[in-house]
C-alpha positions as CSV (number, residue, x, y, z in Angstrom):
1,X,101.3,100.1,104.9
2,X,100.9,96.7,106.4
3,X,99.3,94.2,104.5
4,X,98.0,90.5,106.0
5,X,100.3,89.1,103.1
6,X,103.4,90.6,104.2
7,X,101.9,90.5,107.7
8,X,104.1,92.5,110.9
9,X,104.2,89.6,112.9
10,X,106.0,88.0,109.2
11,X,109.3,88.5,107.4
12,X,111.9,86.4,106.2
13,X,114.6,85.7,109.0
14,X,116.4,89.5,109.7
15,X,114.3,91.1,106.6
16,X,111.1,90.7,108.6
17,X,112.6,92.5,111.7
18,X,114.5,95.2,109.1
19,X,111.1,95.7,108.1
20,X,109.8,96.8,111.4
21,X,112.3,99.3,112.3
22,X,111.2,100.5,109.0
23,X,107.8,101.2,110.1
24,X,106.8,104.4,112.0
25,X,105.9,102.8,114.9
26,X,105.9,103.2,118.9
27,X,108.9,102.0,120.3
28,X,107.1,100.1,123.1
29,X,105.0,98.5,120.2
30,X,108.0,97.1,118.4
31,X,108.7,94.9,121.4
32,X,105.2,93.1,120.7
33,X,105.7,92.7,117.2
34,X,109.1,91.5,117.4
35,X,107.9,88.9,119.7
36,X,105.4,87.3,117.6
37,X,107.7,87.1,114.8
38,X,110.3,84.9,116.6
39,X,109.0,81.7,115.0
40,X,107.5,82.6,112.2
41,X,108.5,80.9,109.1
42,X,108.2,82.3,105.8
43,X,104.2,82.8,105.5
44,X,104.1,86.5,104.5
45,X,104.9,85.7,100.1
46,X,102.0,83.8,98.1
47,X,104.3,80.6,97.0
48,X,103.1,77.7,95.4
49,X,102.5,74.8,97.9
50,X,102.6,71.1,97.7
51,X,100.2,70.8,100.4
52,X,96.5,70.5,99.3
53,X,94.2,73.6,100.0
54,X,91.7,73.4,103.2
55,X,89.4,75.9,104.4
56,X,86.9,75.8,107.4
57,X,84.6,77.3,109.3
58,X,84.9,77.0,113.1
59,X,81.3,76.9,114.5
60,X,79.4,75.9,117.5
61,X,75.9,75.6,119.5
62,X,76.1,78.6,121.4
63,X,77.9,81.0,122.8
64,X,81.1,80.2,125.2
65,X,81.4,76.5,123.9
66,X,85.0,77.1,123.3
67,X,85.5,78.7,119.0
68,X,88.2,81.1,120.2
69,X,90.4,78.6,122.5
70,X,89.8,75.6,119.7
71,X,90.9,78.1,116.8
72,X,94.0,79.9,118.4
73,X,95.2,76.2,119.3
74,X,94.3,74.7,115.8
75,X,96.3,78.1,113.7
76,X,99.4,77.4,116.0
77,X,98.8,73.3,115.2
78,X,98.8,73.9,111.5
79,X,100.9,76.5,111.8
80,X,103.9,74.1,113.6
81,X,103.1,71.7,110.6
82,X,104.4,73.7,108.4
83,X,101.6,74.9,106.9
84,X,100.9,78.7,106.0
85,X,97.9,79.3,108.0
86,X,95.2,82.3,107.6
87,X,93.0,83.6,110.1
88,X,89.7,85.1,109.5
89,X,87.2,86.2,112.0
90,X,83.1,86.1,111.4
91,X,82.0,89.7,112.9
92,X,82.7,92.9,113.8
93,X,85.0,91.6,116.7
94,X,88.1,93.4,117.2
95,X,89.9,91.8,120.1
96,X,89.7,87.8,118.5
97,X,92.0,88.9,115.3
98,X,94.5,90.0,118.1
99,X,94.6,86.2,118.9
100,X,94.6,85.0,115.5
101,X,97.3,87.0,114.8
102,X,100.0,85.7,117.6
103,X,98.6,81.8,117.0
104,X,99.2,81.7,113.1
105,X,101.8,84.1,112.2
106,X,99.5,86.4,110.1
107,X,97.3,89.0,110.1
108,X,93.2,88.4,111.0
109,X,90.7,89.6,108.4
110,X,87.2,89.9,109.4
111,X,84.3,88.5,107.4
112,X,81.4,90.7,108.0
113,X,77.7,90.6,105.7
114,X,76.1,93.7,107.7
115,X,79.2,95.6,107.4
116,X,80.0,94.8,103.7
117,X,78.2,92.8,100.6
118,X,78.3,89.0,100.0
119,X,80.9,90.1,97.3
120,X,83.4,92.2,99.3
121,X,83.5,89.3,101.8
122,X,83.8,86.6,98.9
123,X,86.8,89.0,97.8
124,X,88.4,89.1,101.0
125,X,88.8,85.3,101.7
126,X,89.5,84.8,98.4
127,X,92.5,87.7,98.5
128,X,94.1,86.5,101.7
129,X,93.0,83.0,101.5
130,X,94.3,82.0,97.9
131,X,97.9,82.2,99.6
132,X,97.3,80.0,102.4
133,X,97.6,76.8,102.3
134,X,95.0,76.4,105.0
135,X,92.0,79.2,105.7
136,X,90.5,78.7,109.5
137,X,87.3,81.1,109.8
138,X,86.0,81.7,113.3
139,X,82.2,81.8,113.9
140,X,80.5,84.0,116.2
141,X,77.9,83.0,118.9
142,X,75.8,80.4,117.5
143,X,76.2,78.6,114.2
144,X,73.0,80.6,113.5
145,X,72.7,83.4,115.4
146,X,72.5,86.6,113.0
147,X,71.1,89.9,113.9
148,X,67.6,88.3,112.1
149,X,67.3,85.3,112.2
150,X,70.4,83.6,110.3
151,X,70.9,87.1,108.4
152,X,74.7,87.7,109.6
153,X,75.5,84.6,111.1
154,X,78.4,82.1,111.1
155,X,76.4,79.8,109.1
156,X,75.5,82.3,106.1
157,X,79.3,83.4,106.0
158,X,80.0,79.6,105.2
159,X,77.2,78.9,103.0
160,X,78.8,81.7,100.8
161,X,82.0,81.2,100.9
162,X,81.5,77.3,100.6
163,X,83.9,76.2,103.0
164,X,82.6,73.5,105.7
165,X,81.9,73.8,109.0
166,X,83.8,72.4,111.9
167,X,81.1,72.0,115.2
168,X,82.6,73.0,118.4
169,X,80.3,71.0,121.1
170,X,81.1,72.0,125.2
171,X,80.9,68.5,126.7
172,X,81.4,69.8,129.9
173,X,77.8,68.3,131.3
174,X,77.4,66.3,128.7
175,X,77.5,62.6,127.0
176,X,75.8,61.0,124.8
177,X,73.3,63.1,124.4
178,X,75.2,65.4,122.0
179,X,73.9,62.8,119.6
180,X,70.8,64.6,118.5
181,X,72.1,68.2,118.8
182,X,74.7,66.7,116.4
183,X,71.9,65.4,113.8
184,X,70.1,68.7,114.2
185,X,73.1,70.7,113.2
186,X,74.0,68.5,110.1
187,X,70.2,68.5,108.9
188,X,68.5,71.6,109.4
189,X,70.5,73.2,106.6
190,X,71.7,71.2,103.7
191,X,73.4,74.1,102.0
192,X,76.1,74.4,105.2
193,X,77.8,71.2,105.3
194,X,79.0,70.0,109.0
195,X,82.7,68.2,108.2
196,X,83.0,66.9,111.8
197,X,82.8,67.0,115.4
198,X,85.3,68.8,118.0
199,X,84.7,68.3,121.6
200,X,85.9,70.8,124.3
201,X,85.7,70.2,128.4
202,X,86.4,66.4,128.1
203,X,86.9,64.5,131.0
204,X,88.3,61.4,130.1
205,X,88.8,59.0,127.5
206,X,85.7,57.1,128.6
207,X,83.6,60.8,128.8
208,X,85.1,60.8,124.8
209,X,84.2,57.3,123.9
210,X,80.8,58.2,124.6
211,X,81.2,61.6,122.4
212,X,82.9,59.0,120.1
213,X,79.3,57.0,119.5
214,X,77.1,59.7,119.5
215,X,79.5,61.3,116.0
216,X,78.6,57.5,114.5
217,X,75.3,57.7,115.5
218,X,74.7,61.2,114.2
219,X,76.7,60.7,110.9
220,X,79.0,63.3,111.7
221,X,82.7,62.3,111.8
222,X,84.2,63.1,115.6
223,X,87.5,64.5,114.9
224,X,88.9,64.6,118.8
225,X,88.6,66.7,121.5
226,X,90.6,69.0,123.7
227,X,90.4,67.6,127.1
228,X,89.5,69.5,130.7
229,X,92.7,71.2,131.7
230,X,93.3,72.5,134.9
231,X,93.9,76.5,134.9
232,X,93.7,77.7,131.8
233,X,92.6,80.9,131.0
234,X,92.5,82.9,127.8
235,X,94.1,85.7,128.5
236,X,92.1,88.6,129.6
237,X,90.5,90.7,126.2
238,X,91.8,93.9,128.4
239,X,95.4,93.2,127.9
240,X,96.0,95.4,124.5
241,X,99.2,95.7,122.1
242,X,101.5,94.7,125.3
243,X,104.7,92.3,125.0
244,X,103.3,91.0,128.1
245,X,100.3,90.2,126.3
246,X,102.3,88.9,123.7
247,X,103.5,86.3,125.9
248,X,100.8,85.3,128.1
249,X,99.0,84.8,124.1
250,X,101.8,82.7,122.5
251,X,102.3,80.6,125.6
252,X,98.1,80.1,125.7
253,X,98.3,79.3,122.1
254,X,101.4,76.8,122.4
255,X,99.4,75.0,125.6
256,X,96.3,74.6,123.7
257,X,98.0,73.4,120.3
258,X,100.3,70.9,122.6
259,X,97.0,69.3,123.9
260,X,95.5,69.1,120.7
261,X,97.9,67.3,118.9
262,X,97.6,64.7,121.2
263,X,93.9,64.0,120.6
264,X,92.6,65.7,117.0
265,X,93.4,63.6,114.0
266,X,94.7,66.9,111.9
267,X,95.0,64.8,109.0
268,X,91.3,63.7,108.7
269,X,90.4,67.8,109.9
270,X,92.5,69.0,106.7
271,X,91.6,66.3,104.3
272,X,87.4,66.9,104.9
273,X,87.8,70.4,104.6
274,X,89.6,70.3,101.2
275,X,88.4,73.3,99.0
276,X,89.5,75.0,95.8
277,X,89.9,78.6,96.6
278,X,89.1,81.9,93.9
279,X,92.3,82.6,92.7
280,X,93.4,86.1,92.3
281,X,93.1,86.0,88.3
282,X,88.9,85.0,89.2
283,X,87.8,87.7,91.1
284,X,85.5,88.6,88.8
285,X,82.9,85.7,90.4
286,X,82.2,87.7,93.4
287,X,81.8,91.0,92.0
288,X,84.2,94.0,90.8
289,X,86.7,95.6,93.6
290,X,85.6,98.9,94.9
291,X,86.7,101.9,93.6
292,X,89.8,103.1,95.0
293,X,89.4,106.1,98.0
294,X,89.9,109.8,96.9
295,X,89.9,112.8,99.0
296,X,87.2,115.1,98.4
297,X,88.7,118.1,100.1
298,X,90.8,120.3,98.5
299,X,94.5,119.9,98.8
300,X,94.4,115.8,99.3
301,X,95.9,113.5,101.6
302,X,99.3,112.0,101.2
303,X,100.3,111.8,105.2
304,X,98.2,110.0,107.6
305,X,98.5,109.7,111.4
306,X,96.8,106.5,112.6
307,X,96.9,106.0,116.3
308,X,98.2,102.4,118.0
309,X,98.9,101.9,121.5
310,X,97.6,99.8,124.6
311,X,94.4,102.6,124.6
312,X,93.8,102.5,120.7
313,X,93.9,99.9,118.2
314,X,90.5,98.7,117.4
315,X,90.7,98.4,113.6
316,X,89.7,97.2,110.5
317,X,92.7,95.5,108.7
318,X,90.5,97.0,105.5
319,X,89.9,100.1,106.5
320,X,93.7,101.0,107.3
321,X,94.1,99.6,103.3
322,X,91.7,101.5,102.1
323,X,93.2,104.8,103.8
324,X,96.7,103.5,102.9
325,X,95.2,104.1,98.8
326,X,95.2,107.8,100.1
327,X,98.4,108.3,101.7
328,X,101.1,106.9,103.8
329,X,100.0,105.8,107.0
330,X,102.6,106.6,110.3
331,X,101.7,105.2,113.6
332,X,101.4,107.2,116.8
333,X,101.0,106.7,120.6
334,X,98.6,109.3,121.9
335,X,99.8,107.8,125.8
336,X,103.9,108.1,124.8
337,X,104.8,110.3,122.2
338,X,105.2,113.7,122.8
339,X,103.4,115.3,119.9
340,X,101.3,114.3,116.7
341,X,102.8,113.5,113.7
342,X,103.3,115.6,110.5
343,X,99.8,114.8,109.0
344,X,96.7,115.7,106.5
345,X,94.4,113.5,108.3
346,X,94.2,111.7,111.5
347,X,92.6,108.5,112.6
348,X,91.6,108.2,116.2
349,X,90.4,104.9,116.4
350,X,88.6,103.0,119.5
351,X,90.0,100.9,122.3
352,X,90.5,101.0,126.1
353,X,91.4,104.3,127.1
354,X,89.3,103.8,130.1
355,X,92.2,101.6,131.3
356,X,94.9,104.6,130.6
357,X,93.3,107.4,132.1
358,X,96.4,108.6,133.9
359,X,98.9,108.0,131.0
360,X,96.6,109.4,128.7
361,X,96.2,112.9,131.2
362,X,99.5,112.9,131.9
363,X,100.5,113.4,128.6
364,X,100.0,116.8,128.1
365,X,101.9,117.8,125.2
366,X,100.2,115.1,123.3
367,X,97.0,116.6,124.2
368,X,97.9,120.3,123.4
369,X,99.2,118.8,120.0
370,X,96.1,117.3,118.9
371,X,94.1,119.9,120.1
372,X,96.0,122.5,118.4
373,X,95.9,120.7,115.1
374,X,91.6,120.3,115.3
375,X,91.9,124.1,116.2
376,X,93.6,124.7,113.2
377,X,91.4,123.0,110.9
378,X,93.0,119.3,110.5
379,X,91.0,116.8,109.1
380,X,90.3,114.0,112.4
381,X,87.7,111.1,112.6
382,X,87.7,109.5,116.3
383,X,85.8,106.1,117.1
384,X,84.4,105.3,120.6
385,X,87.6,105.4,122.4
386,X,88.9,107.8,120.0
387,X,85.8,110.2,120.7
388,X,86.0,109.7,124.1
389,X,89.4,111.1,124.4
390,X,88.3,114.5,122.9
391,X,86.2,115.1,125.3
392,X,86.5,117.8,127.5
393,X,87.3,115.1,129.9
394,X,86.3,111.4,130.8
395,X,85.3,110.4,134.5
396,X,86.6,106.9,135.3
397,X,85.8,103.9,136.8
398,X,87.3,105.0,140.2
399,X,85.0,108.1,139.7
400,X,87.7,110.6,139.4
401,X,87.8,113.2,136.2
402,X,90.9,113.1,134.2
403,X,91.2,115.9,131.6
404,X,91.5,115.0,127.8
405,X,91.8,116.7,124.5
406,X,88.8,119.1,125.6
407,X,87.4,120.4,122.0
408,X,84.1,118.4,122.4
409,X,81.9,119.5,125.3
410,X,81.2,116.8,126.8
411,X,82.1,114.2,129.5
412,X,82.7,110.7,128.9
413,X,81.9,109.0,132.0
414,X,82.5,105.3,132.9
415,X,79.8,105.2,135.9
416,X,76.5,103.6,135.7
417,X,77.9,101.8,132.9
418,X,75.3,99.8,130.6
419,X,76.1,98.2,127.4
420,X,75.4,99.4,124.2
421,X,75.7,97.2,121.5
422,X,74.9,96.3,117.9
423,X,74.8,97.2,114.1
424,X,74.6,100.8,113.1
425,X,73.6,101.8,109.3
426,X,74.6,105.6,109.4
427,X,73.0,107.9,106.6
428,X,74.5,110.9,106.0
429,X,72.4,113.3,102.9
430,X,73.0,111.0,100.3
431,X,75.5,109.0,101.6
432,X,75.4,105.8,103.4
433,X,77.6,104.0,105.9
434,X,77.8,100.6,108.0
435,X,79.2,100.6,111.4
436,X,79.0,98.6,114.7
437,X,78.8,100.3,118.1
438,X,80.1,98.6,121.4
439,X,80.4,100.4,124.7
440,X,80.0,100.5,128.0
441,X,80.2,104.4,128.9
442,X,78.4,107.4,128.0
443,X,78.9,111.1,127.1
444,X,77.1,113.8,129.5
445,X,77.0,117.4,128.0
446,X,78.6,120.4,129.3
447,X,78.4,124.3,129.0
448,X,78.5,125.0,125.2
449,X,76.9,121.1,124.0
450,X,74.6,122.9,122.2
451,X,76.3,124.6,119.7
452,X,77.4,120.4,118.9
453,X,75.6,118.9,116.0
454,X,75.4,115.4,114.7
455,X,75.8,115.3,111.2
456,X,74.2,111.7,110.4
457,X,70.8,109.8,111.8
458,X,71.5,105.9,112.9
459,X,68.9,102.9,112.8
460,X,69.9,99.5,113.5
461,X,70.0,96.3,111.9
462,X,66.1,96.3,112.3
463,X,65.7,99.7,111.0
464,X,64.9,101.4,114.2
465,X,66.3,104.5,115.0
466,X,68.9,104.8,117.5
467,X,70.0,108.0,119.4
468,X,73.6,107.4,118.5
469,X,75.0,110.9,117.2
470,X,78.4,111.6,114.8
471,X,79.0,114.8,116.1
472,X,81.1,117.4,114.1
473,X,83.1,120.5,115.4
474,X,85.0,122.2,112.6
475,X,86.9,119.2,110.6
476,X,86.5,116.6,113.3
477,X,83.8,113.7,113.0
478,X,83.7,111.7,116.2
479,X,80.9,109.2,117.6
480,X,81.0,106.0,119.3
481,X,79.8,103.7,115.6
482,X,83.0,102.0,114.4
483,X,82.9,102.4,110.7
484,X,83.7,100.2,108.4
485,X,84.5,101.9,104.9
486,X,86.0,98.8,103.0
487,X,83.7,99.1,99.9
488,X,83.4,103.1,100.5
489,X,84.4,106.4,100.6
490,X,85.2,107.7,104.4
491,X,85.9,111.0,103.2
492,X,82.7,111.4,101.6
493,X,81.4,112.2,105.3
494,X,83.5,115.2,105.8
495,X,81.7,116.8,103.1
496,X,79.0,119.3,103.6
């Protein structure tokens, strides 16, 4: 099991890398981990630190004003410091941990207050965060945007946590008239404290002297800016587990950090965001851990097949501890191993398989393996991607049909694509489970659909139903909700 502590992109000198070959992992994915631990420094122990403890919140107006470039630059800043840097994400994202992850050296945790209670989340930053020496959280769409009104937001996260927030401002169009969007932001909520001011899309150091007054005038320290620089990119969200993704991230992360250096004062950013994180021995102020997962099926777990490769690897850091309480967890590649793994249960979790259509086809043996261990009564929950590839088969973006695991009869299909997104609250009899769903295809019955059942009904965050179905043939579960099951039971679902 890989914990954020003792992270896979961590490891002291040649121990780290002896700890990877260790791992029962993909060889292709080995390249990418091995990569991002090249200069990592020793991060991955809790250590007593000379430097004083900071923690921030990495906020911002709207949408697109620059959180994910500023934070991947700022954890690789700190990082090259010296500091022991941890990454935490506001959401349900997937795909911005991935970045965290090859900027700072450690392992992304997501801090979510639809998907788990204020105290889980107060646990988790205080878990990974009490052995940092500085905790960077990044927001989601606006400071406070929720899914009602501030409910969920960027903003609540940091009221609860008490950690201060950093203001992203895009000053692409802009001057001095940041000034009252500034005083808004540090007034209209006393109980979230705005730190300071960075600017993105700066033109010059005129454009920032102006950005420079409108801080003073506002009352909000201006802590620098990241200047308008010619082609850069970050690097498409498509790119997966790759070693060329890898490199396209760490270079990205390295350009950004460069150009910050030159014009954030990091020594104001860490001393205003001083905070004195829960320790460990205090957990007791956000509420009592969960209780630990059992299986509820007779025989129990104690092998677990967990697959990670370019077409799957949307998951919860938690959940994969949580199922790690169970059993031990082995990694698989449904697009390059022959066959499954030896295993009690299997984890098929979402991703991009959309993008792998012929690797995925092509591997037949894998297919026959995984449908021959569902036939034969094997325990199985797939997720979006993961459900997709049971279907029968899954038309692509290029309109041809490529044939998949085939127990579910259905077809995914990538045409007409339409998004589907949001919070999911799943209740199954007694049982109750949170989830997020994000898609862009649809499933089509076939011959025999009928005889498929959903075993749950969905509402979302507003309490309306939603037509989203966990469908359940023999001892699969599979649907397109990612589940989060950090404070529960999953295997309470596979009961009857």
């Amino acid at each position: 099991m890989i914990y954020p502590s003792q992270s896979l992109f961590a490891g002291r000198g040649g121990e780290g890398l002896l700890f990877i070959s260790r791992l029962r992992i993909p060889c292709r994915m080995r390249c990418f981990y091995y990569f991002c631990m090249r200069k990592t420094n020793n991060m991955d122990i809790a250590s007593p630190s000379s430097h004083p403890k900071a923690a921030f919140l990495i906020g911002a107006a709207t949408s697109n004003s620059g959180k994910t470039t500023l934070t991947i630059g700022l954890l690789r800043a700190l990082r090259e410091r010296g500091l022991c840097v941890q990454p935490f994400k506001c959401g349900p994202d997937y795909i911005d941990p991935k970045y965290h992850a090859v900027a700072s050296g450690r392992t992304s945790v997501n801090l979510d207050t639809w998907l788990s209670s204020p105290e889980h989340v107060g646990r988790l930053f205080a878990r990974y965060g009490g052995t940092s020496d500085v905790s960077v959280v990044e927001g989601v769409m606006g400071l406070f945007d929720g899914y009602r009104a501030d409910q969920g937001s960027s903003a609540e996260i940091a009221r609860l946590l008490g950690i201060p927030v950093v203001l992203v401002v895009n000053a692409k169009s802009v001057a001095y008239s940041v000034a009252p969007l500034i005083y808004g932001f540090k007034h209209f909520d006393p109980s979230v404290r705005v730190a300071g001011v960075l600017f993105n899309q700066v033109a010059s150091a005129s454009h920032a002297s102006f950005l420079q007054k409108a801080c003073e005038d506002a009352g909000v320290p201006c802590l620098g800016y990241l200047p308008r620089m010619k082609e850069i990119e970050l690097p498409s969200r498509h790119l997966g587990l790759t070693l060329e993704a890898a490199y396209q991230l760490d270079s990205f992360s390295q350009r950004i950090a460069d150009a910050l250096v030159q014009h954030v004062d990091m020594d104001r950013l860490v001393e205003l965001c001083a905070w004195q994180p829960i320790g460990e021995n205090a957990l007791s102020l956000v509420g009592n851990a969960p209780s630990p997962m059992t299986c509820t099926w007779e025989g129990g777990i104690c092998r677990i097949a967990v697959a990670r490769d370019d077409a799957f690897n949307f998951t919860y850091h938690d959940n994969l501890e949580r199922l790690a309480e169970v059993g031990e967890l082995t990694y698989f590649s449904p697009m390059h191993d022959i066959a499954l793994p030896e295993a009690d249960f299997v984890y098929l979790p979402g991703g991009y398989p959309e993008f792998f259509l012929h690797e995925l086809a092509a591997n037949r043996t894998m297919l026959e393996s995984i449908r021959s261990y569902i036939e034969n009564g094997g325990y199985l929950l797939a997720e979006c991607g993961g459900m997709m590839y049971l279907c029968d088969r899954i038309c692509g973006m290029d309109a041809m049909s490529y044939p998949m695991v085939g127990v579910l009869p259905l077809e995914a299909t990538m045409q007409g694509m339409r998004l589907h997104l949001g919070y999911r609250m799943l209740q199954h009899g007694d049982e109750t489970f949170r989830g997020h769903e994000f898609h862009y295809s649809d499933v089509r019955p076939l011959a025999g659909a009928a005889s498929l059942r959903s075993i749950a009904s969905q509402r979302n965050a507003r309490g309306e139903a939603v037509p989203t179905a966990l469908y359940r043939y023999k001892n699969v579960l599979a649907g397109y909700t990612h589940l989060y099951w950090g404070e529960s039971n999953l295997f309470d679902l596979f009961m009857e």
